[in-house]
N, C-alpha and C positions, 0 to 999 in steps of 0.2 A: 504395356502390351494389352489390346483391348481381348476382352474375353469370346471365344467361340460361340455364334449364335447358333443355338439349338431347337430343331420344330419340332415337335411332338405330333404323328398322326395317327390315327384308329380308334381313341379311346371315345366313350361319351365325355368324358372330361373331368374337372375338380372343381370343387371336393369332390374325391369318390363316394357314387351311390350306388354301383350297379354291380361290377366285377371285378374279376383279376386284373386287368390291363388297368383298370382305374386303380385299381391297389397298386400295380406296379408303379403307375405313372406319380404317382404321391408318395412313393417310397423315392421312384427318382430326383419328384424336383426336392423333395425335402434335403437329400443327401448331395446333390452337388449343386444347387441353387448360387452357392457362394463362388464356383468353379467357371459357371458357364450362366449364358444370356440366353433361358429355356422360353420359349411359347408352346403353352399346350394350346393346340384348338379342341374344342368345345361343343357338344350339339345345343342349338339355339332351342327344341324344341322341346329339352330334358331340362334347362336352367332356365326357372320364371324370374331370378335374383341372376344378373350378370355381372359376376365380380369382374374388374379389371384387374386383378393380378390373387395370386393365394400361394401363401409358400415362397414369394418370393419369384415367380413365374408369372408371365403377361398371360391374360388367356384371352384367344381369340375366337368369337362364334359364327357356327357355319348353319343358317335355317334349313336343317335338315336333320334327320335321325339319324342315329352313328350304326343302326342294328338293322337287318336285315334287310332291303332290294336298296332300300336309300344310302344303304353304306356305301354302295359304289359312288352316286357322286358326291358324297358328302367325304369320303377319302381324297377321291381325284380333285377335288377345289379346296380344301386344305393342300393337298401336295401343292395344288400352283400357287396360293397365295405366300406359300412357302420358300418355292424360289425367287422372289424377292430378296430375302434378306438371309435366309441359312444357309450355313457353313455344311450342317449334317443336319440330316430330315433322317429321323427315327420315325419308322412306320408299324405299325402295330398291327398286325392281320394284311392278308393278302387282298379284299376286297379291292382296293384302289389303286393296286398296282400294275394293272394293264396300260395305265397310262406310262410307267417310268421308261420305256424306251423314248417317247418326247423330253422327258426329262434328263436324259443325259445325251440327247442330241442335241438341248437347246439351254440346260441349266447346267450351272459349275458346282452344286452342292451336293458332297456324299450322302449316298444314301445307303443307310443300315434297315434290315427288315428281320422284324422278329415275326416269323412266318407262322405262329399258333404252333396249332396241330394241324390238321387234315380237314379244313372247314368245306371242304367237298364231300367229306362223304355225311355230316351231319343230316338227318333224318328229315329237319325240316325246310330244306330244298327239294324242289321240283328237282326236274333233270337239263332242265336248260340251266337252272342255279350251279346246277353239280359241273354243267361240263363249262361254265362260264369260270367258276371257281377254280377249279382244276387249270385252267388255260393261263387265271391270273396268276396261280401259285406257280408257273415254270415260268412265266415272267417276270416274278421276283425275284428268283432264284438266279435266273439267268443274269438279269442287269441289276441287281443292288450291288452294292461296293464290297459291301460284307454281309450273310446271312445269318440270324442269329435263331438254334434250338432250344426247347430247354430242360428237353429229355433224350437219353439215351436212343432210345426208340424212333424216334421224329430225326434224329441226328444221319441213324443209319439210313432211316428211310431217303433221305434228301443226298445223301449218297449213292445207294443203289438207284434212284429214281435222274437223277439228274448230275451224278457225278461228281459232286460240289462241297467241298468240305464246309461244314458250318459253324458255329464256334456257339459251344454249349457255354449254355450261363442258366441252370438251374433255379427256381424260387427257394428264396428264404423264407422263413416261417416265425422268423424272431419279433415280430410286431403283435404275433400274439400274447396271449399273459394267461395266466392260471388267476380264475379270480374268486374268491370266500364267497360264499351263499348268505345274503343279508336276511333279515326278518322281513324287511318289504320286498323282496325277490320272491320270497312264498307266498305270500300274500296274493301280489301280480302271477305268477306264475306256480297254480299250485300242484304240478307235476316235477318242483323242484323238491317235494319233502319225501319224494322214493327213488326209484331206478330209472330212468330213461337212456332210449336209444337218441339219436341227432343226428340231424343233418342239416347244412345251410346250401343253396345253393337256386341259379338261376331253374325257374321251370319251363323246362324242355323236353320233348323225348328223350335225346341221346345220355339224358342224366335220369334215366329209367325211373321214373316217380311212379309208371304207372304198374310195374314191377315191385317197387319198394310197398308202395300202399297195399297191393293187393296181398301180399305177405303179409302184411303185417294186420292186413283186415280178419286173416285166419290162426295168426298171435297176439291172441287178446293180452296177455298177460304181462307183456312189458310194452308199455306207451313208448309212442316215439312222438320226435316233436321234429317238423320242417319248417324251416324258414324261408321265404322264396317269396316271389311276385308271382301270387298265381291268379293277380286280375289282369297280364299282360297280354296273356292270350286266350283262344276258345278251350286248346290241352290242359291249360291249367283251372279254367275255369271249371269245365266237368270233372277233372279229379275231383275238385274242393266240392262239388256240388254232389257227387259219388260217394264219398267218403267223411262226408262232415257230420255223418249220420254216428258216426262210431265216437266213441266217449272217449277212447284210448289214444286216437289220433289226434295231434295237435298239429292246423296246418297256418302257420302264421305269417303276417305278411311282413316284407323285410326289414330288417333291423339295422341300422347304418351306423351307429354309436358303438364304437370296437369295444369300448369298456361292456355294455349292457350284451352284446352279443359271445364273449368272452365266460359270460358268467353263467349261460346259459351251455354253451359248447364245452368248456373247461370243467362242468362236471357232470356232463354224461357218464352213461356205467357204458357202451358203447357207439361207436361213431360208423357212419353208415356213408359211404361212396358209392355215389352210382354214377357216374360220369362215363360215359363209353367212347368220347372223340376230345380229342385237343392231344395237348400234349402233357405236360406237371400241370395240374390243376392247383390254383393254390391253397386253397379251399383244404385240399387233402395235407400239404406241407403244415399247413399251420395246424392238424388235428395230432399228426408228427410230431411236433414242436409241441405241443401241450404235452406227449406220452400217452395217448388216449389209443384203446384195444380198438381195431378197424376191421369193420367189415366190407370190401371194396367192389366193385364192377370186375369181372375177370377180362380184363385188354392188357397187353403189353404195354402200355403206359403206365397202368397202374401197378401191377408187377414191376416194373424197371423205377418208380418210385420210391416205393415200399422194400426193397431190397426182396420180392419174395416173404416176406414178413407177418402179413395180414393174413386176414378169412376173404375168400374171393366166391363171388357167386354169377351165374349169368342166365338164371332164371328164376321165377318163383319159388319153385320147390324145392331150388337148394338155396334160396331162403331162410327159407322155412326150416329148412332141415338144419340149418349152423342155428334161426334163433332159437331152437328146441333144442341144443343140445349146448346152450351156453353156459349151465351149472356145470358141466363137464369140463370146460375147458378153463385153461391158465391163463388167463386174461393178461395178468401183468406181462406173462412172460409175452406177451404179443404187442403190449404196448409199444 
C-alpha cells in the first residue's frame, strides 16, 4: 500500500531558522518521515542553499517570502501546486486560505489547518491586513476538513466565534535539554559567570520588546539577554539602536544551533515572555520543559499555558515592580 502524500504549507521551511512552525514542521517530518510521503514548501527567498529533500521530506521552493503581505501568495501557490499530488495539505496560518473554497470545489485533497492564534489582531497590520486576515481566518474554519488549536484559549475562541469544534493538539517542549555552562561559553558569552534574565524570540511588537527593554533599562542590576532578528525590521532596528547604550542589556542576533541556544536559555536565573497574540508560543513550552521561573505577558494564552503558574505583567511598571521584588520571591516554587 503506497504511503499518504503529505503538503506541508505556511512555514518558511527546513532546516528551521525562523520559528515555531518551522520547529513544528521539523519535529513533524522527523517523526513520521517513515509513515508518510511529506513535502514541505519552502521560501525561495530565505534559502541561498536549496536542498531537495532534509529529514527525509522533498522540499519544494516558492520565490517568495513566507512573512508578512507575501505570505498571501506565497500560501495560495503552495496550496495549488499542492493539489497535484496530496492526499492532505496541512496549512500552517490562515494567510492563504481565502483561496480553499476553489480548492475543495476543484481539488480532492483534505485539508487540515492549524489556524495560529488571532493573526489579525497582531499590531503590525494596517487595518485592511486585520480585516483581510480576519475574512481569511473564517474561511478556514469554515472549509478545512478539520481545524487544528493549540491552546485552550484559541480552542474556545473558534467555538464561540464560528461554532466549530477544533481538535486541540498543544506544543511539546521535549526537544529542548538542560545544557552545563563550558569554559568557552564564558568566555563567548561573559554574562554567563552571574544572574541573568532571557528571552528568545522573533522581534515584533506584539512580543513587547519595547516594554521588556525599557524595564529593564530602569533594572540595572540583573542583565538580561535577548535573542531575536532585530536587523528584520525598522522596530527592531531602533530598539537595538536605543538600547545598545546600556552595558546590562545583551541584544543578540539569532541563534539557530539548539544545543548553543539551550546553554544559554537553560541557565537563566529567570525567563521573560512577552508575546501578547498567537496562541502556545513555543518558545514559552520549552522554557516549561527546562523548569525555568517565568515571568510572562499577562493574555489568556499565556495564563492557559502556564496553568496560572508564572509572574504575569502588562506594562512596564509592573515590570519593574516583580523585577525588584525578585529576592522575595520562591522562584523554584514557580518553576
Amino acid at each position: 500500500m503506497r504511503s499518504k502524500k503529505i503538503a506541508i504549507v505556511g512555514s518558511v521551511g527546513l532546516p528551521a531558522k525562523y520559528g515555531g512552525w518551522e520547529t513544528l514542521v521539523e519535529n513533524l517530518v522527523k517523526k513520521l518521515n517513515s509513515e508518510f510521503d511529506i513535502t514541505v514548501y519552502c521560501s525561495g527567498v530565505k534559502y541561498k542553499e536549496r536542498l531537495e529533500s532534509y529529514n527525509g521530506a522533498r522540499l519544494e521552493y516558492v520565490n517568495l517570502n513566507a512573512n508578512g503581505i507575501q505570505s498571501i501568495p506565497y500560501d495560495i501557490l503552495s496550496i495549488y501546486r499542492s493539489l497535484k499530488f496530496a492526499d492532505t495539505i496541512l496549512i500552517l496560518g490562515v494567510s492563504g486560505c481565502i483561496f480553499l473554497p476553489f480548492v475543495k470545489l476543484f481539488g480532492k485533497s483534505k485539508v487540515i489547518v492549524n489556524i495560529d492564534g488571532l493573526e489579525w489582531k497582531r499590531d503590525k497590520w494596517g487595518k485592511f491586513a486585520k480585516w483581510f486576515l480576519k475574512l481569511s481566518e473564517g474561511v478556514a474554519v469554515k472549509f478545512a476538513d478539520l481545524v487544528i488549536t493549540d491552546n485552550k484559549a484559541i480552542q474556545q475562541y473558534v467555538t464561540d466565534e464560528y461554532g466549530v469544534a477544533s481538535e486541540l493538539i498543544a506544543y511539546g517542549g521535549d526537544h529542548a535539554n538542560k545544557e552545563c555552562i563550558k569554559d568557552d561559553d564564558k568566555i563567548q558569552y561573559a554574562f554567563l559567570n552571574d544572574k541573568y534574565a532571557f528571552k528568545v524570540c522573533r522581534i515584533e511588537p506584539e512580543n513587547n520588546l519595547d516594554i521588556i527593554l525599557e524595564a529593564f533599562s530602569f533594572c540595572n542590576s540583573l542583565p538580561v539577554v535577548i535573542v531575536g532578528n532585530w536587523s528584520n525590521s525598522d522596530y527592531g532596528v531602533e530598539l537595538r539602536r536605543k538600547y545598545e547604550k546600556y552595558q546590562h542589556i545583551y541584544m543578540l542576533d539569532p541563534i539557530y544551533n539548539q544545543k548553543d541556544i539551550d546553554v544559554l536559555r537553560s541557565n537563566c536565573f529567570i525567563y521573560i515572555h512577552g508575546h501578547s497574540a498567537g496562541g502556545t508560543n513555543p518558545s514559552l513550552v520549552e522554557a516549561m520543559f527546562l523548569g525555568l521561573p517565568i515571568i510572562s505577558f499577562d493574555v489568556s494564552y499565556n495564563r492557559e499555558t502556564t496553568h496560572n503558574q508564572s509572574m504575569y505583567f502588562d506594562s512596564k511598571q509592573q515590570l519593574i515592580d516583580i523585577l525588584e521584588s525578585l529576592d522575595k520571591i520562591d522562584l523554584k516554587a514557580l518553576a
